[in-house]
Structures are given as structure tokens and as C-alpha cells.
Phi, psi and omega in degrees: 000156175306331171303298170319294185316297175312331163288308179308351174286311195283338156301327173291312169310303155338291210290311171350322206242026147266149162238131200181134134336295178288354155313271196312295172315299176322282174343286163335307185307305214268356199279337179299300174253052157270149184301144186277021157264302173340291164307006164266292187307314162312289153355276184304326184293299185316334199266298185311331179291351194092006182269071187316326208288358213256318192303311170334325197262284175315341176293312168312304180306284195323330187284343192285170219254001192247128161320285187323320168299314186283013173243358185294321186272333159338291171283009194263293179293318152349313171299324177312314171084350281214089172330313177310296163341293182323277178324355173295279207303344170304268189330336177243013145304007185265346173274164212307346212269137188290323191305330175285306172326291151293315168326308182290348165288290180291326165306318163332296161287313176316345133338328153058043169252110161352300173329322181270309196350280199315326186294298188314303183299351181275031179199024170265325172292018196310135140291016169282146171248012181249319159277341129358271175326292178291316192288268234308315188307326180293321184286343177295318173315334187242114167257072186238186193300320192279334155324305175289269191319310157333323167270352166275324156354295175277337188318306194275018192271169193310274213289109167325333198247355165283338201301306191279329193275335171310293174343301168296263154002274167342284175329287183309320158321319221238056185194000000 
């Protein structure tokens, strides 16, 4: 059931943030035949754990061709925080889905790494107004100087509702 599934996440996520052998071991047992948010969320408990085999595994989930699969591990590597992480979610903006596509944007910026500005900015002219969006959502995460321009950027774009997520982006810098 869906109930379930949602406690097995949150246990997984729980275990991410203990350090134990037996952690690990568990993790291992259970990554095989887990539902595949579990199986992300395990991933990630392997990875914080030290355990390289957790990449292994998101990479796989990431690789698949359905979106809805492919967004399962997107906020997962976001947690990482991670140069490595970054470099995932980088490698997969080239794919065709806007949607992923944003996603993948705004997990980026939630990362809050110095490192994405430079990402972020090859997508404030997007001709998309749903990647936009997601670059304004991303850049509220980061208040720095190139960040505030970048959003000024967008400020003056066409379209109303970049208009308003800039607007929002803005708010959020300043709190």
C-alpha cells in the first residue's frame, strides 16, 4: 500500500542519517527488492554511508526512459549537495522532457552550490517560460550578486507568470 511504502521511505531516509556497518548491511538486503523510491532513498542511505554502490543504483533509476521514474532520484541527489550529485543532474539536462528538464533545474539550485550559478545561467533566455520558471525557482535559493542579476534578467521577460516567479525568487533572497 501507499502507507507503507511511505514508512519504508522514511525509514530509509532515518537510516541515511545514522552511521553503522549494520546500516549498510541492511540497506544491501533490502535495495533489491524495493519499491523504486525506497530504492533511491537506500541508494542515498549507501551513499552518505560511504558506500559507492548507492551511485550505482541512482544512476540506473535516472537512466530510464519515463519520466515519472526518471524524477524519482532528482531531489535525492539534490541532498547531496555534492559536486559529484551536481554532475549527475548536469548530464541529464540534455534530456528532450521540459519537464525533467525543470526539475532538474530547480533541484540544482536547491543545492545552494557556487558551482551551479554558471549552469543556471545558460537558461535564463530559455525559450521555454517552464524553464524560466524553474531557473527563477532555482536562483531564490542562492542570494549572491550573479544570482540577483540573473533575475533581473528575467524580470523584464514577456510572459506574467516568469514575471510573478521572479517576483516570488526575489522575496525569498530577501528573507
Amino acid at each position: 500500500s501507499k502507507g507503507d511504502e511511505n514508512g519504508r521511505i522514511s525509514l530509509a531516509r532515518l537510516l541515511g542519517s545514522l552511521r553503522s556497518h549494520e546500516i549498510i548491511m541492511f540497506a544491501h538486503k533490502q535495495i533489491e527488492h524495493a519499491p523504486l523510491p525506497v530504492k533511491a532513498e537506500l541508494a542515498y542511505t549507501l551513499i552518505v554511508q560511504g558506500d559507492e554502490s548507492g551511485w550505482d543504483v541512482l544512476l540506473q533509476i535516472m537512466s530510464d526512459s519515463n519520466p515519472t521514474i526518471m524524477k524519482i532520484p532528482i531531489p535525492i541527489l539534490a541532498r547531496l549537495r555534492s559536486n559529484e550529485a551536481l554532475d549527475v543532474l548536469v548530464r541529464h539536462l540534455v534530456t528532450p522532457s521540459e519537464s525533467i528538464q525543470a526539475e532538474l533545474i530547480k533541484a540544482i539550485g536547491g543545492m545552494q552550490l557556487q558551482e551551479s550559478i554558471p549552469i543556471l545561467q545558460k537558461y535564463v533566455m530559455n525559450h521555454s517560460n517552464k524553464i524560466k520558471i524553474a531557473v527563477a525557482k532555482a536562483l531564490s535559493e542562492m542570494d549572491t550578486p550573479e544570482t540577483r542579476h540573473m533575475l533581473a534578467l528575467l524580470s523584464s521577460d514577456s510572459d506574467e507568470y516568469v514575471r510573478v516567479a521572479v517576483d516570488i525568487a526575489k522575496q525569498k533572497q530577501s528573507k
